[in-house]
Each structure stands twice: as structure tokens, then as C-alpha cells.
C-alpha positions in Angstrom: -130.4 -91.8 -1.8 -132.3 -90.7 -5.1 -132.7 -92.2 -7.9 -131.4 -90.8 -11.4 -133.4 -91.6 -13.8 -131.6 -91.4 -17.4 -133.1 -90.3 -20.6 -130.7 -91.4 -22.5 -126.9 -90.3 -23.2 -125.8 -86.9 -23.9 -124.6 -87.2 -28.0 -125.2 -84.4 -29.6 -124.6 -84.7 -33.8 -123.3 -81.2 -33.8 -120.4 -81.8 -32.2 -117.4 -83.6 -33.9 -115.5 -86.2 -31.6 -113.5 -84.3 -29.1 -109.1 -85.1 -29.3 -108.0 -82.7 -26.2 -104.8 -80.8 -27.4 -100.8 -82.0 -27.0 -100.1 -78.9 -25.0 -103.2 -79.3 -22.6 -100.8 -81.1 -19.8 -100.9 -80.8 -15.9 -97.5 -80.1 -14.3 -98.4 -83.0 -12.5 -101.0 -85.7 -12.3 -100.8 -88.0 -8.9 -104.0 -89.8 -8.2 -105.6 -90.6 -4.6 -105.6 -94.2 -4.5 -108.2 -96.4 -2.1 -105.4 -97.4 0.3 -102.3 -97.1 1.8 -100.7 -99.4 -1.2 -101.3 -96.4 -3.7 -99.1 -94.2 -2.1 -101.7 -91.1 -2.0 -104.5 -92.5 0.3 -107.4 -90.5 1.3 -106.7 -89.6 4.8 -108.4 -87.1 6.4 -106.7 -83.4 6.7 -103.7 -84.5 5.2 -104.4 -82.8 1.9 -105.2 -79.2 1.0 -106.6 -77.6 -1.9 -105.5 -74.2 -3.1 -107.8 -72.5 -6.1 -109.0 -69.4 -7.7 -112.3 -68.4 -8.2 -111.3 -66.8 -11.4 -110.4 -70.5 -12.7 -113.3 -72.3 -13.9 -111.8 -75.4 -13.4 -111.3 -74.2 -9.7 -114.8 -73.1 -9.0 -115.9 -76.8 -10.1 -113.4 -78.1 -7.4 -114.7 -75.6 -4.8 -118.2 -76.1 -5.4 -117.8 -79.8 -5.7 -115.8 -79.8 -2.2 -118.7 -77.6 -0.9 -121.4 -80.8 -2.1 -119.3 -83.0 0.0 -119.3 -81.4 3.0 -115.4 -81.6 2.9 -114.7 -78.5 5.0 -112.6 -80.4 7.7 -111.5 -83.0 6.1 -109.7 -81.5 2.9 -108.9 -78.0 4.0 -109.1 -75.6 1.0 -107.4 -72.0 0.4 -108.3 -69.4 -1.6 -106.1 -67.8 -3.9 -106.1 -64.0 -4.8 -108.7 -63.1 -7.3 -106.0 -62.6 -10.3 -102.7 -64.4 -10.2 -99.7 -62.0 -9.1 -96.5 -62.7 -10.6 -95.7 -61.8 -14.5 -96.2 -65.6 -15.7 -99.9 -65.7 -14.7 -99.3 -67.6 -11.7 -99.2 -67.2 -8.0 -96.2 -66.6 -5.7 -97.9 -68.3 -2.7 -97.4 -71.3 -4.4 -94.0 -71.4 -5.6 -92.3 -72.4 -2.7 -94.7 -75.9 -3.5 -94.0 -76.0 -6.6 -90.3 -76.3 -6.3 -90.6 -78.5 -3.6 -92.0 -80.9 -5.9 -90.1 -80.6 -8.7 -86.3 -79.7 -9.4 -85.8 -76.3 -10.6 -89.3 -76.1 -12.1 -89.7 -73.2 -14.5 -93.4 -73.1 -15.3 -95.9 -70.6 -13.7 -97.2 -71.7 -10.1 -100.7 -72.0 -11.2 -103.8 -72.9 -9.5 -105.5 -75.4 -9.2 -103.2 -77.4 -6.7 -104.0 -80.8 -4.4 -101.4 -80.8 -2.2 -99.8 -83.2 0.4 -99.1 -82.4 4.2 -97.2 -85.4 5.1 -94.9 -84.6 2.2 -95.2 -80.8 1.7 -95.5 -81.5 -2.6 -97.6 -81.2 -4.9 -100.2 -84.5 -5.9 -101.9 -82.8 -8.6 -102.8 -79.7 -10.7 -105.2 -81.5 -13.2 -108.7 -80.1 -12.0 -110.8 -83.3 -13.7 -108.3 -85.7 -11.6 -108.8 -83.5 -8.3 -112.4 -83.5 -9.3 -112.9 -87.3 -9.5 -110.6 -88.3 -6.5 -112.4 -85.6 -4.0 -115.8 -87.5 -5.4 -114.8 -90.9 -5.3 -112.6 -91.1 -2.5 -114.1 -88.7 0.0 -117.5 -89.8 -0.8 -119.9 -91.6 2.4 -123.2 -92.9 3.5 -124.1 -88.8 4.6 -122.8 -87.6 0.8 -124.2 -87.1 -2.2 -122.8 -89.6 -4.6 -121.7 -87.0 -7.5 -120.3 -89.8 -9.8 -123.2 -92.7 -9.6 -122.3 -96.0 -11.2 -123.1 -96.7 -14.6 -122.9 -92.4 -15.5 -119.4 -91.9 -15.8 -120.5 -91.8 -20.5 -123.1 -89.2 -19.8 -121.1 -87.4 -17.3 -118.2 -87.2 -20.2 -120.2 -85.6 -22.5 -122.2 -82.7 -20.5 -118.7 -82.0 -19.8 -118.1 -82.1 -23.5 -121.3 -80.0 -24.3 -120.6 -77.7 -21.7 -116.8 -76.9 -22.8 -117.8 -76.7 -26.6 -121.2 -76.6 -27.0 -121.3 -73.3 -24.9 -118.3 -72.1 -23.6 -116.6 -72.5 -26.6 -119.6 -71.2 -28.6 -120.2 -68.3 -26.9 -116.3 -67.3 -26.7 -116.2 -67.7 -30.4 -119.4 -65.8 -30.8 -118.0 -62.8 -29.2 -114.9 -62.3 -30.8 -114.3 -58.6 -31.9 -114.5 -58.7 -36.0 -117.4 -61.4 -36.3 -119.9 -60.3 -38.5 -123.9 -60.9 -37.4 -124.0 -63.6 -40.5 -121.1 -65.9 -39.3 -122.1 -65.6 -35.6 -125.7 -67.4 -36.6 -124.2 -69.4 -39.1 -121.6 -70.8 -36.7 -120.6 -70.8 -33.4 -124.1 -69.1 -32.2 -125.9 -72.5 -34.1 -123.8 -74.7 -31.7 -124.5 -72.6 -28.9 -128.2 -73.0 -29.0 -128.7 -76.4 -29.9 -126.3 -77.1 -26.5 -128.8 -74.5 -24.3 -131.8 -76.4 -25.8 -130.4 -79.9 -25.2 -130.1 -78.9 -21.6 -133.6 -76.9 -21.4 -135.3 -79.4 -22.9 -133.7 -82.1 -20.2 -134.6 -79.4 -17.4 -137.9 -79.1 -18.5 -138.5 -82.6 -17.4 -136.5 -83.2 -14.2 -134.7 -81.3 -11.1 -131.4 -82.3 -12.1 -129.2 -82.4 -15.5 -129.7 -86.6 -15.2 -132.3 -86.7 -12.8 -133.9 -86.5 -9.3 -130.3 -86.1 -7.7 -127.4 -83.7 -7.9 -124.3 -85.3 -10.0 -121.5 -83.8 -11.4 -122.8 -83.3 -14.1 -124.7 -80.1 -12.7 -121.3 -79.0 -11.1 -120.3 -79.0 -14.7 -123.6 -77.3 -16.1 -123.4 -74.6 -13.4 -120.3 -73.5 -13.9 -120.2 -72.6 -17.2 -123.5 -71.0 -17.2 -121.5 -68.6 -14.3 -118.7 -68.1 -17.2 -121.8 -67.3 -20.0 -123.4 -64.9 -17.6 -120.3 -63.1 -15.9 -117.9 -63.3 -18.6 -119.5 -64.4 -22.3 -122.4 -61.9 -21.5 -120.5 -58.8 -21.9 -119.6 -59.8 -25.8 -122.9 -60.6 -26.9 -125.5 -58.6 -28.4 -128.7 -57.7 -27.2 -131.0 -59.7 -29.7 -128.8 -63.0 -28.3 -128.4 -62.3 -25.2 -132.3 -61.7 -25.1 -132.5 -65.5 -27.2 -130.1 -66.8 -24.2 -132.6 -65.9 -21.5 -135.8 -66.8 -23.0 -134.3 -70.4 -21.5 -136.7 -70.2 -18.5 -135.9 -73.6 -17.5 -132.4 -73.6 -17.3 -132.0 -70.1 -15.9 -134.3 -71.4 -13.5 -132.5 -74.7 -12.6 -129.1 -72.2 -12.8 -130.9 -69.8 -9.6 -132.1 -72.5 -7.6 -128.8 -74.0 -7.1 -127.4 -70.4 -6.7 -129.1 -70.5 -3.7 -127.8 -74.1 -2.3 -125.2 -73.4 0.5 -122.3 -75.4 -2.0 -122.9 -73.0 -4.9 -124.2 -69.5 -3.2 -120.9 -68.4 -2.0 -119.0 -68.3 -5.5 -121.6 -66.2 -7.6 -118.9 -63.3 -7.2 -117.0 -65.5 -9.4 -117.1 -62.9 -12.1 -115.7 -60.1 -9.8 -112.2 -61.9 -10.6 -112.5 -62.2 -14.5 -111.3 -59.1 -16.6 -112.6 -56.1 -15.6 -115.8 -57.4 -14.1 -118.2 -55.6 -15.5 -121.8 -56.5 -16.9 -122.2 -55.8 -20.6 -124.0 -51.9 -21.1 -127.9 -52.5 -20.3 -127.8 -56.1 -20.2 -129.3 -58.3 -17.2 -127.7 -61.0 -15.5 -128.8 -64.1 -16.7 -128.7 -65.7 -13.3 -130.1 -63.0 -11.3 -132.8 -61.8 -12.9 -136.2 -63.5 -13.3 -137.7 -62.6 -16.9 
């Protein structure tokens, strides 16, 4: 197994202390346990996963199942590209859903961990599913995604990456934003995130070192979502500044090509209209 070698935590001043929302809630949050005692024991092919490429959240799970060579043991479905019933969820799993809880009124979202032996629902909460499928599914032939001792650093590319880019560049893009409060806000954050993570590129293969963690499930992803979806809303000058990030963009197409990650770069053929922004280059597969 690699070593990671750590340069130090991911803290970046810019970013105030993170207090996830009240309303940000999973319908429901079982755990896979280590044995039988927990209820929920990882077992092979008694679970399924069901998720949408469109989800980020689900992409994360899909590549991450993909690392772990999980093909046989957790079977996992793919959902239609956009959900297809009027509350934004999916009418292949309602039946689950209700199954799992009495007359449950919410949309039948993805993604879902479900249970064979019980035909209900474990979880929807994709950084639960996330850490379960790594920790419990994990052997002597696997990479070891969540090494011991990185669970802090782990937290925060996860932080950087949700607000530090995704975030950024969402707010960055919004229609109305004049060219003065993009730099002078959420374009600021942006960068300072994309140079954090060039500058820890520059130096080694992998986000915290010489193997893959989940922390470069994490980094991926949302580099995907900047280039298929954030892209579009962005003007040339910055999205010109984005790509100047050789090594990142160059980290971001060599694990395009690993057989775990290759598969989902259609991932923005299932977000709005999918459509590159007029003249512009993707990111990811184009080398400037």
C-alpha cells in the first residue's frame, strides 16, 4: 500500500467555520455496522445502490463504488438521467420508499442504500453511504480511501470543495452579478480554493499524497460540476483564469481516464440543458 504523505491540514482562512443547514436532513440515516450485532452488517449482495449521475453526491458514491471494485458485491442501479415525477424524484423508487416508512410524503430521491433481506431503505445520506461502502467494504486488494489519522483533512477538502468552489462558482454565475462583485467576492474564494489545490498538485500525484483517498473522489467531482455545469455561467476572461490551472486540470484528466472515474464524464449530459457555454473549452478535455 502507498504511503500518504501529508503537508499539513487543509484550513483555508478564507473560509468561515461551516454549520450545515436545519433543513439539510436525509429521509433516513441507517449505518452499516461491523457485525451482525449492528443490525445492518456488511454482507455481500445483500445491499443495492440506486443513484443519478445528475446528483453529485451520487457520482461520488458511484465513482467511489467503482475504486473498490464493488461490482458484485454491492450491486448498483442507475437511475434516469433527470428525475420523473413532479416532486423531483423518481417513481422507481417509491414503492421503497413506502416500504420503509408509513405513508411517506417526500419525493423518492436518489441517492438510496437499500436492503434485500428487508426490502427498505438503510440510507439516503450520500456522506454516510460514502463512508460505510469505504470502511466496511474495504480489504487487503482495496485501496484504503479513508486512511487512519486523515478523517480532519478529508473534512475539509470536502469543505473547500463544497464552498470554496462549488459554491463560489455558483455564486459567481448568478444572472445580475456585476464584473466588480464577482472579483470582489465569490470569484476571490474561488481562486484561492483552485490555488490551494494546484499548488498541493504541483507537488504530489494525489490531493494528500502518493495514494488515491477520498479526498480526490471529492476533488473530482466537483471539478466535473465546474466544468459541465459552472462553466456555462462564466465569462471568458475567468474561465480562461480557471484553466491556466495546468496542474490540477491535469491531475483532473489523468483520473478521467482511470477505469473508476472514465465512465461518468457524461455526467453533465444529465444537468440542465447540457450544453457547453458559446466558444468555451472543456476544462477537462482539452489540454491548453
Amino acid at each position: 500500500m502507498s504511503v500518504i504523505q501529508h503537508q499539513g491540514p487543509y484550513a483555508p482562512p478564507y473560509l468561515a467555520p461551516f454549520v450545515p443547514p436545519a433543513t439539510a436532513r436525509p429521509a433516513f440515516s441507517g449505518r452499516i455496522g461491523q457485525d451482525v450485532r449492528s443490525g445492518h452488517y456488511p454482507v455481500p449482495r445483500r445491499y443495492r445502490l440506486h443513484v443519478a449521475r445528475a446528483c453529485p453526491g451520487c457520482l461520488r458514491i458511484a465513482v467511489t463504488h467503482g475504486l473498490l471494485g464493488l461490482q458484485e458485491t454491492v450491486p448498483l442501479s442507475f437511475l434516469p438521467a433527470a428525475p420523473d415525477t413532479p416532486d423531483g424524484g423518481y417513481a422507481v423508487l417509491r414503492a421503497l420508499y413506502e416500504a420503509s416508512a408509513h405513508q411517506y410524503a417526500g419525493p423518492a430521491a436518489a441517492p438510496v442504500l437499500s436492503d434485500g433481506w428487508t426490502g427498505r431503505i438503510v440510507s439516503t445520506h450520500a456522506p454516510d453511504i460514502l463512508r460505510d461502502l469505504a470502511l466496511r467494504f474495504r480489504g487487503p486488494d482495496r485501496p484504503d480511501l479513508l486512511p487512519e489519522g486523515c478523517d480532519a483533512e478529508i473534512d475539509a477538502i470536502g469543505d473547500l470543495c463544497a464552498r470554496g468552489i462549488d459554491g463560489a462558482a455558483r455564486d459567481a454565475g448568478q444572472p445580475g452579478l456585476d464584473a466588480e462583485a464577482a472579483h470582489q467576492g465569490p470569484l476571490v474564494v474561488l481562486f484561492a480554493a483552485l490555488g490551494e489545490l494546484e499548488r498541493a498538485l504541483a507537488r504530489r500525484p494525489y490531493v494528500l499524497g502518493d495514494a488515491v483517498t477520498a479526498a480526490d473522489v471529492e476533488v473530482w467531482v466537483t471539478l466535473l460540476q465546474l466544468d459541465t455545469v459552472h462553466r456555462r455561467h462564466l465569462d471568458g476572461a475567468t474561465r480562461d483564469r480557471i484553466a491556466g490551472h495546468r496542474a490540477l486540470w491535469s491531475y483532473a484528466r489523468r483520473l478521467a481516464a482511470h477505469p473508476a472515474f472514465a465512465p461518468h464524464l457524461d455526467f453533465g449530459s444529465g444537468v440542465g440543458d447540457g450544453q457547453a457555454a458559446s466558444g468555451s473549452q472543456s476544462f477537462l478535455t482539452s489540454k491548453r
